[in-house]
PyMOL CGO cylinders between C-alpha atoms (Angstrom):
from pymol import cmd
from pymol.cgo import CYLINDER

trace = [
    CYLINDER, -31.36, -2.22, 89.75, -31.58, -2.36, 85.91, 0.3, 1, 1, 1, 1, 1, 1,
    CYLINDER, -31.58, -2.36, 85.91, -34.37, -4.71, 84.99, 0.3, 1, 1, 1, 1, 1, 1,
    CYLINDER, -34.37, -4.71, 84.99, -33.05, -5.12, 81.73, 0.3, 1, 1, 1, 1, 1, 1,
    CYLINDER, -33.05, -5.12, 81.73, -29.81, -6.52, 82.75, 0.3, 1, 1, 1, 1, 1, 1,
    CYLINDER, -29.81, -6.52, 82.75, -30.79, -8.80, 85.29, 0.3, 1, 1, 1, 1, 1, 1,
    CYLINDER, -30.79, -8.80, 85.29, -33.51, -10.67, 83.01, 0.3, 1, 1, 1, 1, 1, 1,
    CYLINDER, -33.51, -10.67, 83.01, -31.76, -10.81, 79.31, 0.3, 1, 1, 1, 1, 1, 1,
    CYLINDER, -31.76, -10.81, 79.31, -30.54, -14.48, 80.02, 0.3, 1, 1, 1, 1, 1, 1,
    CYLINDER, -30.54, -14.48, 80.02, -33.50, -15.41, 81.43, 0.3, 1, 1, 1, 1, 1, 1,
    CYLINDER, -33.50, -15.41, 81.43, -36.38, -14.08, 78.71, 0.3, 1, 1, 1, 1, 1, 1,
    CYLINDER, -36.38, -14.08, 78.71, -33.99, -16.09, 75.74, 0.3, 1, 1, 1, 1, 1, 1,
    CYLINDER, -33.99, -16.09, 75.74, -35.20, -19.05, 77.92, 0.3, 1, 1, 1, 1, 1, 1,
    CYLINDER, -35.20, -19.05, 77.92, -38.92, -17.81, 78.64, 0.3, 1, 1, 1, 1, 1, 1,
    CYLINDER, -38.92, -17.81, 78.64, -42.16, -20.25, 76.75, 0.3, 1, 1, 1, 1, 1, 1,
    CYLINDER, -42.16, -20.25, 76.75, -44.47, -18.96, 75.37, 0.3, 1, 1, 1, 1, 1, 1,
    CYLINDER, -44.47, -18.96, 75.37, -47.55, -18.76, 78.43, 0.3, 1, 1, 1, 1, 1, 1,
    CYLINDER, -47.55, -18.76, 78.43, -46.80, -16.27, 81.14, 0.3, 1, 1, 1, 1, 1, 1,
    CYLINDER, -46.80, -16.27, 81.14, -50.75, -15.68, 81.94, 0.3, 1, 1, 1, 1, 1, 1,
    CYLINDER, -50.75, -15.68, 81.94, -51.81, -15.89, 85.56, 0.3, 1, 1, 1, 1, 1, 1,
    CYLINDER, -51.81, -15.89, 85.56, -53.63, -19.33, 86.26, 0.3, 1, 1, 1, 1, 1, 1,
    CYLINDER, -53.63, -19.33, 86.26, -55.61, -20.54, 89.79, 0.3, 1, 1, 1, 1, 1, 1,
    CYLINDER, -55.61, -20.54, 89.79, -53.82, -23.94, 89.58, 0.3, 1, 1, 1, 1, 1, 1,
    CYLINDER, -53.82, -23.94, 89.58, -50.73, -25.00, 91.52, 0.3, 1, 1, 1, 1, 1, 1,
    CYLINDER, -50.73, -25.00, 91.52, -47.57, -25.02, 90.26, 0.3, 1, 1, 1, 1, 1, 1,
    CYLINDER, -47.57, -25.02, 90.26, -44.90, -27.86, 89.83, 0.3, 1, 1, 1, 1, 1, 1,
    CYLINDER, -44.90, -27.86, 89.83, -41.41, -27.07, 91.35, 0.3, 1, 1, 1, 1, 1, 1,
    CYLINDER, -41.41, -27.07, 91.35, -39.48, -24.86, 88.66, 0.3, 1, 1, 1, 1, 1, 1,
    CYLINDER, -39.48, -24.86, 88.66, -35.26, -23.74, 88.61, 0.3, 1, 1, 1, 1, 1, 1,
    CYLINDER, -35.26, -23.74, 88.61, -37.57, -20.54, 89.94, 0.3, 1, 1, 1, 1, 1, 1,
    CYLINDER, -37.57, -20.54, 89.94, -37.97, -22.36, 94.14, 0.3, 1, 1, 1, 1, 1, 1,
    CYLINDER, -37.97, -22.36, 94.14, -34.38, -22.06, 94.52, 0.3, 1, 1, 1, 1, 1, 1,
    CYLINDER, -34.38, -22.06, 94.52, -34.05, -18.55, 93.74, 0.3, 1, 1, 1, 1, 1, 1,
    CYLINDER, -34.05, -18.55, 93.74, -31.42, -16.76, 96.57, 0.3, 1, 1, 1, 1, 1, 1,
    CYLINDER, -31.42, -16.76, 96.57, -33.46, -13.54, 96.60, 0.3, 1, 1, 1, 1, 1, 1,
    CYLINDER, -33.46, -13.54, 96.60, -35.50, -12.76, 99.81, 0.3, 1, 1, 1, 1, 1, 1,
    CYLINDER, -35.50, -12.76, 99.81, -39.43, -12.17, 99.76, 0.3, 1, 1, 1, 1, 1, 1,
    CYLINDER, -39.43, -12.17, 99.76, -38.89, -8.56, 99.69, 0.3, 1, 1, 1, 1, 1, 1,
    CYLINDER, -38.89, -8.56, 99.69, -36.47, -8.03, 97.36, 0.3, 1, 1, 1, 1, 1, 1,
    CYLINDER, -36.47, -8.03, 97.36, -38.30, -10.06, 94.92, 0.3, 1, 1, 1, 1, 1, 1,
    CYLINDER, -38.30, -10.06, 94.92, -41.90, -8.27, 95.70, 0.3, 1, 1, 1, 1, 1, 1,
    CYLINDER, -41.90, -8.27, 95.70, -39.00, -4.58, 95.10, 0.3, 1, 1, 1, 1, 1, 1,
    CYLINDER, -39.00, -4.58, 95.10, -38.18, -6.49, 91.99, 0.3, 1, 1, 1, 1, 1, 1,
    CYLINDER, -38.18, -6.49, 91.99, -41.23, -7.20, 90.52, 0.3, 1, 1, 1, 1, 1, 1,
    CYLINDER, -41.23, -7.20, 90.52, -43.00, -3.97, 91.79, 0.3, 1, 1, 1, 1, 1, 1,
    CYLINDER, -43.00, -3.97, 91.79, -40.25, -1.84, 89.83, 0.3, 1, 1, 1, 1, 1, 1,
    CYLINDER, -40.25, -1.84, 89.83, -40.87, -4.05, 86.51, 0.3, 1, 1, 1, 1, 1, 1,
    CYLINDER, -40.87, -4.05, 86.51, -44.60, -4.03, 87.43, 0.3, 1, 1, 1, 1, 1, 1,
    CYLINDER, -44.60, -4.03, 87.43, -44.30, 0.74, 86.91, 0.3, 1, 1, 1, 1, 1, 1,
    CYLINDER, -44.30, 0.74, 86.91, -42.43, -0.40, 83.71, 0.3, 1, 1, 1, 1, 1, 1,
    CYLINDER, -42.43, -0.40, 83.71, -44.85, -2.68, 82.71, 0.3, 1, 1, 1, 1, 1, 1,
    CYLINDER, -44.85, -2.68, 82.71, -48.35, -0.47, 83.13, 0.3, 1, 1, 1, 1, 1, 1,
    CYLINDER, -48.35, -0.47, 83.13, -47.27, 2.15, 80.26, 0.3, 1, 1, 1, 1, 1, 1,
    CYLINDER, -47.27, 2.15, 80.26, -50.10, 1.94, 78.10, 0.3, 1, 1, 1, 1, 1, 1,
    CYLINDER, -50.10, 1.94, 78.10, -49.68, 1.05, 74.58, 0.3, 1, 1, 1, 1, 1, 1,
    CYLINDER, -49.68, 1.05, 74.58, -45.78, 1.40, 74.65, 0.3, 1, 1, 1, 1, 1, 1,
    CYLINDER, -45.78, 1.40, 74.65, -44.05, -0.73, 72.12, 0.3, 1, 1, 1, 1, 1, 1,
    CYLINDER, -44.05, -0.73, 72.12, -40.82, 0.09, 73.21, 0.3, 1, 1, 1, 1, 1, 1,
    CYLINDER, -40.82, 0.09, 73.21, -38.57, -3.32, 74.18, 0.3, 1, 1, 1, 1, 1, 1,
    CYLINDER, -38.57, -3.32, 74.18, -37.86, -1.82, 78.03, 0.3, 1, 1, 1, 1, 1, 1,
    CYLINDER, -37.86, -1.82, 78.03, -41.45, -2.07, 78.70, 0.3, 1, 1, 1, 1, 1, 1,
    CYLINDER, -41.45, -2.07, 78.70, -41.89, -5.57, 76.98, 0.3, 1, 1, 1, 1, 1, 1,
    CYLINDER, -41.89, -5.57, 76.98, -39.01, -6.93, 79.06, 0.3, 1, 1, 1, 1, 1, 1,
    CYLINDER, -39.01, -6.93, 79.06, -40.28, -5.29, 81.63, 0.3, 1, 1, 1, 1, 1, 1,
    CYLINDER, -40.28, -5.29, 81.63, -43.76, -6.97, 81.71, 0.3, 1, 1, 1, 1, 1, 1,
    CYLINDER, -43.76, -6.97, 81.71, -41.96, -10.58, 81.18, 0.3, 1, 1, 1, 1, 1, 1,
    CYLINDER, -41.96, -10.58, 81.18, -39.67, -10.25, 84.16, 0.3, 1, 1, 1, 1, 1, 1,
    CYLINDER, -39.67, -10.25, 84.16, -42.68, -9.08, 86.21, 0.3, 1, 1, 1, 1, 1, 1,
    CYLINDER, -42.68, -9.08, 86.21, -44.24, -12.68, 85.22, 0.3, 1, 1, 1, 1, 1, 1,
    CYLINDER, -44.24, -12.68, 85.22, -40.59, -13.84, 86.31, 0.3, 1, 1, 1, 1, 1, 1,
    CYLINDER, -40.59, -13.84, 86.31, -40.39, -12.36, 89.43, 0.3, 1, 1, 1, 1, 1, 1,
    CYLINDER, -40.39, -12.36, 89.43, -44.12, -13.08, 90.34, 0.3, 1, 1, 1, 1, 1, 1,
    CYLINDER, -44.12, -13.08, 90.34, -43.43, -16.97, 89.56, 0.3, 1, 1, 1, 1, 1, 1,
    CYLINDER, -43.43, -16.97, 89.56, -40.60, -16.89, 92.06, 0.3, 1, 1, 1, 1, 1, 1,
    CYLINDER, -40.60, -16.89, 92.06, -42.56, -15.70, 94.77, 0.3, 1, 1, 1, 1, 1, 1,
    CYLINDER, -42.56, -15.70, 94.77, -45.51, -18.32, 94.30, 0.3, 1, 1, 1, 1, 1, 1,
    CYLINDER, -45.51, -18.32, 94.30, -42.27, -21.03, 94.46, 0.3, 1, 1, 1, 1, 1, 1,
    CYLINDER, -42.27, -21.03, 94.46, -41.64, -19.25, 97.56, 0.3, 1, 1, 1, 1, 1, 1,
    CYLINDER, -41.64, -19.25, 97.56, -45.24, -19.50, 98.88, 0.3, 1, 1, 1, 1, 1, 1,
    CYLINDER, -45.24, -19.50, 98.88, -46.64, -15.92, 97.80, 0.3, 1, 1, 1, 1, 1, 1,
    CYLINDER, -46.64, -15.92, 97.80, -49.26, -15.06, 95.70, 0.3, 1, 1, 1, 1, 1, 1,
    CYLINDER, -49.26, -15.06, 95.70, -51.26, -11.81, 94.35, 0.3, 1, 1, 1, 1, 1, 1,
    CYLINDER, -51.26, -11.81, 94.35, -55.01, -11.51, 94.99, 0.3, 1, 1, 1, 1, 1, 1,
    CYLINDER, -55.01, -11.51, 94.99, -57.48, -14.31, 95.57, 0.3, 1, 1, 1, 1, 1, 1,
    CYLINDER, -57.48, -14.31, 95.57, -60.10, -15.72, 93.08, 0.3, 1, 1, 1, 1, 1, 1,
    CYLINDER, -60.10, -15.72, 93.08, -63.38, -13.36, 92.62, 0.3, 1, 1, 1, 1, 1, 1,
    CYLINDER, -63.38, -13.36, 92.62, -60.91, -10.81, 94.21, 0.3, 1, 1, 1, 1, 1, 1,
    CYLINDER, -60.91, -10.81, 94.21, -61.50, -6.86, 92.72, 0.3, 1, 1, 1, 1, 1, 1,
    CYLINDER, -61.50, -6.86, 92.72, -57.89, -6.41, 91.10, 0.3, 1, 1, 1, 1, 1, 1,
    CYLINDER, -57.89, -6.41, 91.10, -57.83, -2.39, 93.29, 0.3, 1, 1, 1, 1, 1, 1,
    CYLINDER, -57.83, -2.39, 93.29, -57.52, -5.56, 96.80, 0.3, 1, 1, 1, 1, 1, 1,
    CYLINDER, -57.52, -5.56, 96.80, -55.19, -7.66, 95.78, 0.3, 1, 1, 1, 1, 1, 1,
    CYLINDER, -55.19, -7.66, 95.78, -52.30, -7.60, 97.42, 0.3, 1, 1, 1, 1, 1, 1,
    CYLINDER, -52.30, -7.60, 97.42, -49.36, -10.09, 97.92, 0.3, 1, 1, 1, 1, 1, 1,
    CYLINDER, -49.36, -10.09, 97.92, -50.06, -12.92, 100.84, 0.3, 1, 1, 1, 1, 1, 1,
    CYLINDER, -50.06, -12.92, 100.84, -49.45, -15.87, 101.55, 0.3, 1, 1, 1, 1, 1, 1,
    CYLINDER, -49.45, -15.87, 101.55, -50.73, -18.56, 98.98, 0.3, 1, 1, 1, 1, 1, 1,
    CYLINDER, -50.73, -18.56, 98.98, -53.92, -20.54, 99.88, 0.3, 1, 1, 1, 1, 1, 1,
    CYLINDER, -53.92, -20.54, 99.88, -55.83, -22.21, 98.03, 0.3, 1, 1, 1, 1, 1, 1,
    CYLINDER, -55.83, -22.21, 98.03, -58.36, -19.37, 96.34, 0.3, 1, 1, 1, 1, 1, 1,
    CYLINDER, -58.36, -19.37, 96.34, -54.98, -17.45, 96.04, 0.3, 1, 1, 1, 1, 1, 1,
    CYLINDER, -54.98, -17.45, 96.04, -54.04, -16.75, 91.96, 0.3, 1, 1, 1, 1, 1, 1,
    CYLINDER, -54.04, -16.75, 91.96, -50.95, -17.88, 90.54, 0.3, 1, 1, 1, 1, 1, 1,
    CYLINDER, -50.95, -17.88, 90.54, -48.83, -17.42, 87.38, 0.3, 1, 1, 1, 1, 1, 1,
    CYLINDER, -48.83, -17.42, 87.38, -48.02, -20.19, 85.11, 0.3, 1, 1, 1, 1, 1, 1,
    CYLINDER, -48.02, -20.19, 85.11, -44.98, -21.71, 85.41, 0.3, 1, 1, 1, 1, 1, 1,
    CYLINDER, -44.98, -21.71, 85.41, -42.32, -21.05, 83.52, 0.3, 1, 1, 1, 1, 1, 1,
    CYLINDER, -42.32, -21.05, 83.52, -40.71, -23.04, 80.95, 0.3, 1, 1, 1, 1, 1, 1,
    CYLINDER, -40.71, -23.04, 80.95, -37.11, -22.60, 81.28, 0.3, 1, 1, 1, 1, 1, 1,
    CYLINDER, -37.11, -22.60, 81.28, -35.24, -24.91, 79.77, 0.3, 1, 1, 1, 1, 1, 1,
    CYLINDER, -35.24, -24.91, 79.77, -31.41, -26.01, 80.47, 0.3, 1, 1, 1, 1, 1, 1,
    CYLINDER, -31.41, -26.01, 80.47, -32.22, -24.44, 83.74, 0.3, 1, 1, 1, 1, 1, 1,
]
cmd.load_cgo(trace, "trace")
C-alpha cells in the first residue's frame, strides 16, 4: 500500500503536536477507524522503515513519519499502545494499553 496516497488528506488536517505523551486520550474521528488491529500495526510498521532514514529530507520520509503518528493514534483509540513508561525503547512492543502503557497525542483533525 502506498503510504503517500492513503495519508495526503489526512496530514492537510494534522496540528501541530504528534509527540508521544503517557496521558490518556479523548475520543478522536481516529476510534472509528474500519481498519483491523493488524492491518493498522502493517500500516504503521511500513511508515515506521520509511520513517527511520536518518537525516533524509526528502517529503516520502516526512509523510512517512506523520502517518506513523497517524496510524499509532488509531491503535491507542483502539486500545493498543507501544512500550510502557521506564520501558528500554529495544522492549517495547505493541500490547494492550494499561495504565504505564505510552501513548501518542491526539490528533487535531479538524472537520473530521
Amino acid at each position: 500500500m502506498n503510504i503517500l496516497n492513503t495519508t495526503l488528506a489526512v496530514l492537510a488536517l494534522l496540528g501541530p503536536s504528534l509527540a508521544q505523551a503517557e496521558a490518556p486520550q479523548a475520543e478522536s474521528p481516529l476510534a472509528n477507524a474500519t481498519e483491523t488491529v493488524a492491518e493498522l500495526r502493517d500500516l504503521y510498521d511500513e511508515a515506521d522503515d520509511t520513517c527511520r532514514v536518518p537525516g533524509s529530507q526528502e517529503a516520502k520520509t516526512v509523510v512517512a513519519c506523520m502517518a506513523r503518528a497517524i496510524y499509532g493514534q488509531t491503535l491507542n483509540e483502539k486500545g493498543w499502545c507501544w512500550g510502557r513508561d521506564d520501558q528500554p525503547n529495544a522492549e517495547m512492543q505493541w500490547h494492550e494499553c494499561t495504565p504505564t502503557s505510552l501513548r501518542y497525542t491526539p490528533l487535531d483533525l479538524p472537520g473530521l
